[in-house]
N, C-alpha and C positions, 0 to 999 in steps of 0.2 A: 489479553485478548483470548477468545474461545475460539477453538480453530479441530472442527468437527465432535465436539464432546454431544453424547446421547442421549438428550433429555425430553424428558414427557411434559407435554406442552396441552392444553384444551385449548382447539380450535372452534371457532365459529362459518358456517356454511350455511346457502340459501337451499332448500328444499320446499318441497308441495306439505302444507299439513290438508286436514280434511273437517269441514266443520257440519257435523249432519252428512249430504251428498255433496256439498260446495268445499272445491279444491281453493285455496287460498294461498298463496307464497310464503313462507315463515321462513326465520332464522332460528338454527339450530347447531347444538356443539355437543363435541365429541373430544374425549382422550387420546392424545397418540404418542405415538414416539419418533423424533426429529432428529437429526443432527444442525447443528446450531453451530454457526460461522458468524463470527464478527469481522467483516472488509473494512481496513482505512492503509491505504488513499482506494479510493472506487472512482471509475471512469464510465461514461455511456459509449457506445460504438454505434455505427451505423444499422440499422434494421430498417423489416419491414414495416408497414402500419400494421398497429396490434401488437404487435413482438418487440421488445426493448432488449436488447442486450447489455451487458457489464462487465466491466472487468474489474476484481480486488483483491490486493493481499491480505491474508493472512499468516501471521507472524512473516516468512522470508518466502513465502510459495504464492505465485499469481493464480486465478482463477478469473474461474469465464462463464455467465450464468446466461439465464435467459427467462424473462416473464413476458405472461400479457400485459398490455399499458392500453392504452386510449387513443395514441398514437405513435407513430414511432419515433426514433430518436438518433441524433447525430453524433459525431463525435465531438465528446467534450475535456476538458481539459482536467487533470487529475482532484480530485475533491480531498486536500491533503487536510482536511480538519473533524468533518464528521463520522462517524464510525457509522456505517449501516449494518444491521444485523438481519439474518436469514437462518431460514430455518429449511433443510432438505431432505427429502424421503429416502434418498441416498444419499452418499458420499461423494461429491461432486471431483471430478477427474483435475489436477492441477495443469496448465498450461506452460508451466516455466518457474524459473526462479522470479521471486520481486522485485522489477529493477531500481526497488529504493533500499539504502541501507535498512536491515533487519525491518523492515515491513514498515518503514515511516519517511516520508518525505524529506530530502534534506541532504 
């Protein structure tokens, strides 16, 4: 598991290009550099609409994020199988210890 390692990643973003004087919407990417966290078990928590929050270990440390979604989200039951991966502009502040042996369900 990758649990804040700093890697350069090209992202993809909508922006305005310009064709002649007509603005048109495009997709466009850019180099940058992330810190990269891999979560297993991850949880959803209760939010607003628009706002999803999370909760996941890596390696023995809990963490607690937050994106926009489509709608919001409830609490769900631990997701002890899939590994989600993120990528953060910073170093996201840890919440506690993981309360699964060494970062895995069980």
């Amino acid at each position: 598991m990758v649990c804040g390692e700093r890697i350069q990643i090209t992202e993809s973003y909508w922006s305005v290009c310009w064709k002649w004087i007509f603005p048109y919407p495009c997709k466009k990417s850019r180099t940058t550099w992330k810190f990269q966290y891999d979560f297993r078990p991850t949880r959803t928590r209760i939010t607003w609409p628009f706002r999803c929050s999370w909760q996941g270990c890596c390696g023995s440390t809990l963490y607690e994020w937050s994106t926009w979604c489509w709608s919001g989200s409830g609490n769900s039951a631990w997701d002890e199988y899939n590994i989600v991966t993120r990528y953060f502009d910073t170093q996201p502040s840890s919440i506690g210890d993981c309360p699964f042996t060494g970062g895995e369900v069980g």
